[in-house]
PARO-513346 format. One line per 5 residues: number of its first residue (from 1); their letters; for each residue x, y, z of C-alpha. Coordinates in Angstrom, 2 decimals. Layout:
BEGIN
NUM) A) X Y Z  ...
***
This chain:
BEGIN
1) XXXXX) 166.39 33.98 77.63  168.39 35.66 80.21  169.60 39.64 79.72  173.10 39.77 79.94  176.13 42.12 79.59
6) XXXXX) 178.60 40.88 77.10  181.26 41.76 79.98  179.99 38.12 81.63  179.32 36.36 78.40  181.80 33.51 79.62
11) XXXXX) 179.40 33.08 82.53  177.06 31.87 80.17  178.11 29.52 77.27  176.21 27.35 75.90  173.22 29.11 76.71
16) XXXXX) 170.47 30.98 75.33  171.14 34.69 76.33  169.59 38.08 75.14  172.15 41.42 74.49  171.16 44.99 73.83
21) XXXXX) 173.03 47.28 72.34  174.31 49.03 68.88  176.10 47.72 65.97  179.66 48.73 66.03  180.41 47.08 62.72
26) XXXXX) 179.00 45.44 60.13  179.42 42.69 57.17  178.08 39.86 55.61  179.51 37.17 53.11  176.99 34.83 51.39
31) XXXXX) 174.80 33.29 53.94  176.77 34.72 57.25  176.31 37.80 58.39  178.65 39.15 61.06  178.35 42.00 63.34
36) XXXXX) 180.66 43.54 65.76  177.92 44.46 68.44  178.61 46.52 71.66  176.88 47.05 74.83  179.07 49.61 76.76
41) XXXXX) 180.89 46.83 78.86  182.75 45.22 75.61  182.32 43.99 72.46  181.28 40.83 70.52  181.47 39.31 67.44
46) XXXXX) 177.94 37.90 66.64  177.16 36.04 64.00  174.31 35.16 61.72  173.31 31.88 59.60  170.89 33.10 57.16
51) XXXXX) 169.18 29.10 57.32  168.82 29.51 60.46  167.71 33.05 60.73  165.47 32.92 58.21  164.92 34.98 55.03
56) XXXXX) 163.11 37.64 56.57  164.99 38.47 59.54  168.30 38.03 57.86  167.49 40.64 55.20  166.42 43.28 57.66
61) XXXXX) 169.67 42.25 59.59  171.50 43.49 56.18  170.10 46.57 56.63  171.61 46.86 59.59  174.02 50.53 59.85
66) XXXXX) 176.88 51.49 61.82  175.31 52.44 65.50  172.10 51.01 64.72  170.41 49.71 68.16  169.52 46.30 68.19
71) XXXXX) 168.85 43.42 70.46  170.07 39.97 70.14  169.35 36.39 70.62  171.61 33.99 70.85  173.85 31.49 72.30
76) XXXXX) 177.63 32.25 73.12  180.31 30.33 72.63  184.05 30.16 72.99  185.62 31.48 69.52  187.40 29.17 67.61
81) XXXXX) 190.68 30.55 66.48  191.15 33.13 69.35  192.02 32.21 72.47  189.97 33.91 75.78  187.52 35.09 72.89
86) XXXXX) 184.07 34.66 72.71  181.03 35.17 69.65  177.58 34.62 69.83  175.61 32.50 67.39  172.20 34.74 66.64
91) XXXXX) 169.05 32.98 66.89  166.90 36.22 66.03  167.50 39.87 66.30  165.27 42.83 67.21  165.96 45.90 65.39
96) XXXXX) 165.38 49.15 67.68  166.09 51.94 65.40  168.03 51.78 62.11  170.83 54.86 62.16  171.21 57.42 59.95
101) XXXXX) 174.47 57.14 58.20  176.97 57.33 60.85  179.43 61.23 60.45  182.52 59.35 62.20  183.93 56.55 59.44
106) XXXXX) 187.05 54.75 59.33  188.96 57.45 57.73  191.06 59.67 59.11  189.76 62.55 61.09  190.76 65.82 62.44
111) XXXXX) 191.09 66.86 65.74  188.57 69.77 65.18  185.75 67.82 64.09  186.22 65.13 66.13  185.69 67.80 69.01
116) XXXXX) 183.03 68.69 67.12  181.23 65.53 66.96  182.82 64.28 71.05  178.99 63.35 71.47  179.86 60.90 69.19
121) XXXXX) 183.40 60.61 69.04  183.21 59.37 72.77  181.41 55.74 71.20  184.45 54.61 69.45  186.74 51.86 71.04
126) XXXXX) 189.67 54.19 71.90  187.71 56.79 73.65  185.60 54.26 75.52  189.24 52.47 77.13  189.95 55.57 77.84
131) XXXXX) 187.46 56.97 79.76  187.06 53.64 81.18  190.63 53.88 82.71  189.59 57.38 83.96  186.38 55.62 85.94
136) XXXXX) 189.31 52.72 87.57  191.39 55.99 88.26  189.08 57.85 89.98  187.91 54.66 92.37  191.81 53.94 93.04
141) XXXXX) 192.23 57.38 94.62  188.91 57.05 96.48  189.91 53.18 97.87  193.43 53.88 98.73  192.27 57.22 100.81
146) XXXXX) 189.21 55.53 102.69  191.04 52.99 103.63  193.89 55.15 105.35  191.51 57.49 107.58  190.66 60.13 105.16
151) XXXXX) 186.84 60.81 104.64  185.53 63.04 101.85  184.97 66.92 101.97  183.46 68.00 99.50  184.15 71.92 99.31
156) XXXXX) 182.97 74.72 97.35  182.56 75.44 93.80  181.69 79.18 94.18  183.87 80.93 96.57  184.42 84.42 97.49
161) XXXXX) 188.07 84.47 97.13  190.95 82.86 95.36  193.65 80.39 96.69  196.37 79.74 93.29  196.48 83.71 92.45
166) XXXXX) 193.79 86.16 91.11  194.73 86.06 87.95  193.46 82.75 86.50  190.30 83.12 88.33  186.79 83.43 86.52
171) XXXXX) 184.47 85.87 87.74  180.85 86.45 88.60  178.14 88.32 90.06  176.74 86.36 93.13  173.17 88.30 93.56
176) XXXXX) 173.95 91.41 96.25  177.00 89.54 97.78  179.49 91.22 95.32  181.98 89.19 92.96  182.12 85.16 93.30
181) XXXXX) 184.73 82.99 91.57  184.71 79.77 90.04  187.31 77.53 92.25  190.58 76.64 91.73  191.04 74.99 94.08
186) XXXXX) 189.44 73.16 97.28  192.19 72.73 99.23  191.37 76.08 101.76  188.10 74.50 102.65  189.97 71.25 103.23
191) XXXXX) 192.13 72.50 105.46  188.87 73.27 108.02  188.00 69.81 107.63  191.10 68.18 109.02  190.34 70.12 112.94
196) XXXXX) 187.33 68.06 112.57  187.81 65.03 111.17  192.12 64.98 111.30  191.70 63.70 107.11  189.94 64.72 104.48
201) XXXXX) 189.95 65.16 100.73  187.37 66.41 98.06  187.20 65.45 94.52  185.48 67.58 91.75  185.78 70.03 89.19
206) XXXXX) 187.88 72.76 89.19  188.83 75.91 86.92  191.41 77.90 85.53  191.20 80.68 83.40  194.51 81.00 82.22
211) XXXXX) 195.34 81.30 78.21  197.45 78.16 77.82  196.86 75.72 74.83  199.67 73.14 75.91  198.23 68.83 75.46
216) XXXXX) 198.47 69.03 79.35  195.91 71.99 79.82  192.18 72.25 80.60  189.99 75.14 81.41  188.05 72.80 83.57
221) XXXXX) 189.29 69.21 84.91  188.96 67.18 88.15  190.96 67.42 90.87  191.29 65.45 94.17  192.97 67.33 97.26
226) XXXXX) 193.80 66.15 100.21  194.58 67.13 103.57  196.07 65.74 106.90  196.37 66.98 110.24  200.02 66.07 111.91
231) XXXXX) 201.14 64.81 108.76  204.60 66.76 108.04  206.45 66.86 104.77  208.18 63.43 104.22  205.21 61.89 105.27
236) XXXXX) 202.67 63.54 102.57  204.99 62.74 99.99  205.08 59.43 101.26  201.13 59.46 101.28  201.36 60.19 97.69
241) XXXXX) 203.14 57.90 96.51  201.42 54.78 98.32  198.54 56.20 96.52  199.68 56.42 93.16  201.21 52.71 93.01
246) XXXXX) 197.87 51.97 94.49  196.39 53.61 91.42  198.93 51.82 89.10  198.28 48.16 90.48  194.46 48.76 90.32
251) XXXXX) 195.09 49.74 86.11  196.82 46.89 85.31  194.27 44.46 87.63  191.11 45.98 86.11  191.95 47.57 82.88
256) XXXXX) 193.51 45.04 80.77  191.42 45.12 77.74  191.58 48.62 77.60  195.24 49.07 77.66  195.55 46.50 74.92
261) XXXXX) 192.85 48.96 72.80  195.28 51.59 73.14  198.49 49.83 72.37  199.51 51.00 76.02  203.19 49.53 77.22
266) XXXXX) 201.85 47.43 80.26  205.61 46.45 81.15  206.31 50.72 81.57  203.32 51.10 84.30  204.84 47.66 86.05
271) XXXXX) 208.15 49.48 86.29  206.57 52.83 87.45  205.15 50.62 90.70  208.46 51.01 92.60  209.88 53.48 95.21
276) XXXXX) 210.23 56.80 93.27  212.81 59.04 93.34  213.29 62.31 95.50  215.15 65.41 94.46  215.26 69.13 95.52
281) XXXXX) 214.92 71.92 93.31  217.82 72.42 93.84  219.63 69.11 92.44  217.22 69.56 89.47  218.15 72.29 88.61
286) XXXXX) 222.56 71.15 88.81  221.01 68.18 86.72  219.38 69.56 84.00  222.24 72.26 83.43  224.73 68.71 82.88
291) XXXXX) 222.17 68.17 80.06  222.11 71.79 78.62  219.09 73.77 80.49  219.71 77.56 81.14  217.45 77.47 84.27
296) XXXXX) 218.50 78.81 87.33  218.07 78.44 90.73  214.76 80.73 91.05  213.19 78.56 87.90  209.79 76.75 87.46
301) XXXXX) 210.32 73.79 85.74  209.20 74.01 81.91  207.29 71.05 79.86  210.70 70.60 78.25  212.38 70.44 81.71
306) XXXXX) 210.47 67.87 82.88  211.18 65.47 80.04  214.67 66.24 80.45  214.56 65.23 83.78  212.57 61.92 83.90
311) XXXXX) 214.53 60.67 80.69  215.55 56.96 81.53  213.77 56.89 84.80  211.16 54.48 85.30  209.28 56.01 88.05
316) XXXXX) 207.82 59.05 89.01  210.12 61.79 90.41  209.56 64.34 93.45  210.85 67.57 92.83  211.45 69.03 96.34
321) XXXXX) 211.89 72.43 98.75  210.88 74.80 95.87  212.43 78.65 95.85  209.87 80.32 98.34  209.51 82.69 95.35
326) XXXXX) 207.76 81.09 93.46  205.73 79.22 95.68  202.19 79.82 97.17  202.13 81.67 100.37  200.76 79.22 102.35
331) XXXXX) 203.31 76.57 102.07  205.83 76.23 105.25  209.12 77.59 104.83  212.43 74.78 105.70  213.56 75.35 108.98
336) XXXXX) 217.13 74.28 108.06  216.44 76.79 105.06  213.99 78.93 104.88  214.54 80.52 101.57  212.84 77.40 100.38
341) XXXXX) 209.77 75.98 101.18  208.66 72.08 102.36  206.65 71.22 99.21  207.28 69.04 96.31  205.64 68.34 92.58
346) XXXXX) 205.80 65.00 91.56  206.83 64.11 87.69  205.74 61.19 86.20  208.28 59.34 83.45  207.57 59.21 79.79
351) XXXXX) 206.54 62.57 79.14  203.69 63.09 81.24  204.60 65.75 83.39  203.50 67.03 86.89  200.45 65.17 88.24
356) XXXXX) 200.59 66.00 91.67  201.48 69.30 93.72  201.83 69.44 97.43  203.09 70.84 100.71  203.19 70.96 104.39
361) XXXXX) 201.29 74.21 105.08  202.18 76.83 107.54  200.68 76.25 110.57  201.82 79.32 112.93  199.11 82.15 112.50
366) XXXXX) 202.01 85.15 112.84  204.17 84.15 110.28  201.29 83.37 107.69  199.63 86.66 108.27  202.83 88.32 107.95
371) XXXXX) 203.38 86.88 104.77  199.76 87.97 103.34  200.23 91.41 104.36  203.59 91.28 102.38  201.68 89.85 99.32
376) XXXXX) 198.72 92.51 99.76  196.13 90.27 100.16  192.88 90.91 101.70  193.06 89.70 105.05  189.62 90.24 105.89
381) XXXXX) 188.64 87.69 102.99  190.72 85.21 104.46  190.40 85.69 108.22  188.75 82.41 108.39  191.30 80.37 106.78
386) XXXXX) 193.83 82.50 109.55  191.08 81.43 111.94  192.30 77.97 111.73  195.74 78.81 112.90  194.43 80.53 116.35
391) XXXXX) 192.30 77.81 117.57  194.40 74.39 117.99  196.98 74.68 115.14  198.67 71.53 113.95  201.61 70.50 111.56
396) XXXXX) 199.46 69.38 108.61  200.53 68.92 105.01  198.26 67.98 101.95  198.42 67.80 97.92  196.35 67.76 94.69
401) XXXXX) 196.47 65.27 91.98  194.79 66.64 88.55  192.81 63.65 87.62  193.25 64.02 83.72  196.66 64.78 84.22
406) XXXXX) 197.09 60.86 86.13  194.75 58.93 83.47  196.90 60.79 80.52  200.00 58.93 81.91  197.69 55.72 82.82
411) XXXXX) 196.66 55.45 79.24  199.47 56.62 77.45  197.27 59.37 75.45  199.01 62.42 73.91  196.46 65.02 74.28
416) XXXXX) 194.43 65.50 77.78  191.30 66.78 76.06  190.54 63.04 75.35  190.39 62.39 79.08  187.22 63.87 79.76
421) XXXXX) 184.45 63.73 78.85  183.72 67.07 77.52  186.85 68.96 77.58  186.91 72.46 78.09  189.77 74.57 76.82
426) XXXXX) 190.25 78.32 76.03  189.05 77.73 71.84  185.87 75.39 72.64  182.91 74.88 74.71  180.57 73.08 72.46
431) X) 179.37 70.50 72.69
***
């Protein structure tokens, strides 16, 4: 018998084929015994004939628990009521270890124990479509960048200084070098990369240590930045875009099951894969005040906001030339207004919020120093990044796309702590 995965059982009807994996469920009714088995690719109905198992084997088959590991013999075969479904007949069964009884049932759990128990949590159907989505997500953004000249960076986890603001950084001591941080960020380091190589992204974990408890926050997530030499601002958002219809067709090509396990609107992600809107802050901001915001014209955009503003929109939306205010320091000012600056967040319909942030940077060494002297930043810290700006500058523009954030709005989950793996957040580290 050949070892297969149950994701090519179709491959093989009518043949004899061996499986190995755990019991997902379990039941039996006279002489047939049915279990629901799983490998980690899909799932299968299999099904035994006590006759033709035998006495024996079919009685230690009953024994059979919820997550029990087994291995199975048998010949598939196309399912008769259910079309594109398939079930294997069991010729005999290996038992690898009987479980103890399984903590996660079919009742109704809470969120804190299922955190609790995410070791185990992460074997049920849902969580496995999700993070299976996550896996097609993560490729997407890879495919779509190698194939349009960017080659991966990979930059820094522990870095000497921080690049979204001090305060949300977490701290260290790095031997006799003084204080080290945990990075927010990689796009600094990226931005080296791109008088080398002209584009470049990284993709990795990242960390905030900010106090925020929202379903769109982690301590630690993933985050892929990029960065592109003489690309200016209406070309990166273009950039972004292509990428994230990229990311949509390659869901609904590769994830089908999944989205079915999570009762995901397929016909919403079609719509998404269209040209997307573009706003400035400043039209937002006239918008949502039609609708009943108080913000102003020197706002962030709240959670709330950003519902408000994507309501009957099918696509994503780019938010646009941002207050300099309350923007970072490195982003290049407008030249046909420089009280705002040439970056945009874009907003993704349903709910989901921001999943990508991005700018053209400021390329001109005087006016970037200036402005870090006006901020009180160390400038000695930095005086490589300022480096970059004295030795064949360039127009360049790049952005950041929080992976949990994109495979929340993929999937259609409420919470982003079921997006990762092990989810870190400001109440839990364990496990």
């Amino acid at each position: 018998m050949s070892y297969i995965f149950v994701k090519d059982i179709k491959e093989h009807l009518g043949q004899e084929v061996t499986l190995k994996g755990w019991v997902r469920n379990i039941r039996h009714s006279g002489k047939l015994l049915f279990i629901i088995f799983r490998d980690g690719t899909g799932d299968i109905q299999s099904v035994a004939f006590k006759p033709e198992l035998g006495e024996e084997a079919f009685e230690a088959a009953k024994k059979l628990t919820l997550e029990s590991s087994v291995i199975l013999h048998g010949i598939p075969k196309a399912h008769q009521k259910l079309e594109n479904q398939f079930e294997l007949a069991i010729q005999s069964l290996e038992v690898v270890q009987y479980a103890e009884d399984y903590p996660i049932s079919k009742k109704e759990h809470g969120p804190d124990f299922l955190l609790s128990n995410r070791h185990l949590w992460l074997r049920s159907s849902k969580q496995w479509a999700v993070l299976r989505i996550r896996h097609t997500v993560y490729h997407a953004i890879c495919e779509y960048l190698n194939n349009n000249a960017f080659i991966r960076f990979d930059s820094p986890i522990l870095t000497p200084n921080a690049c979204e603001g001090t305060t949300t950084l977490f701290e260290l001591d790095y031997f006799d070098e003084g204080k080290a941080y945990l990075s927010q960020s990689g796009q600094l380091y990226l931005e080296t990369g791109i008088m080398s190589f002209g584009r470049v992204y990284d993709f990795g974990p990242v960390f905030r240590a900010e106090r925020s408890k929202t379903r769109k926050h982690l301590t630690e997530f993933w985050m892929m930045d990029a960065e592109a030499a003489y690309v200016e601002h209406a070309e990166n958002m273009q950039i972004q875009e292509e990428m994230i219809r990229f990311v949509i067709r390659s869901v609904l090509a590769k994830c089908d099951q999944e989205l079915d396990i999570l009762e995901r609107d397929k016909e919403a992600l079609k719509r998404a894969d269209a040209p997307f809107m573009r706003m400035t802050h400043y039209e937002v901001v006239e918008y949502l005040r039609t609708k009943g915001s108080d913000l102003d014209h020197e706002s962030d955009l709240g959670a709330a906001d950003e519902v408000m503003l994507t309501e009957g929109s099918d696509t994503p939306i780019f938010v646009e030339k941002w207050p300099k205010a309350i923007k970072a320091f490195y982003m290049k000012r407008d030249p046909e207004n420089p009280d705002v600056v040439l970056g945009s967040d874009l907003i993704a319909p349903e709910g989901f919020g921001e999943i990508i942030g991005g700018s053209q940077r400021e390329d001109d060494h005087d006016l970037l120093l200036s402005r870090m002297q006006a901020e009180k930043m160390p400038i000695e810290d930095y005086q490589w990044f300022l480096d970059l700006r004295k030795y064949g500058s360039v127009p360049h523009s790049g952005f950041g796309v929080g992976l949990e954030r994109l495979v929340t709005w993929m999937s259609g989950i409420h919470h982003i702590r079921e997006t990762i793996p092990f989810p870190r957040m400001i109440y839990r580290i364990y496990p």
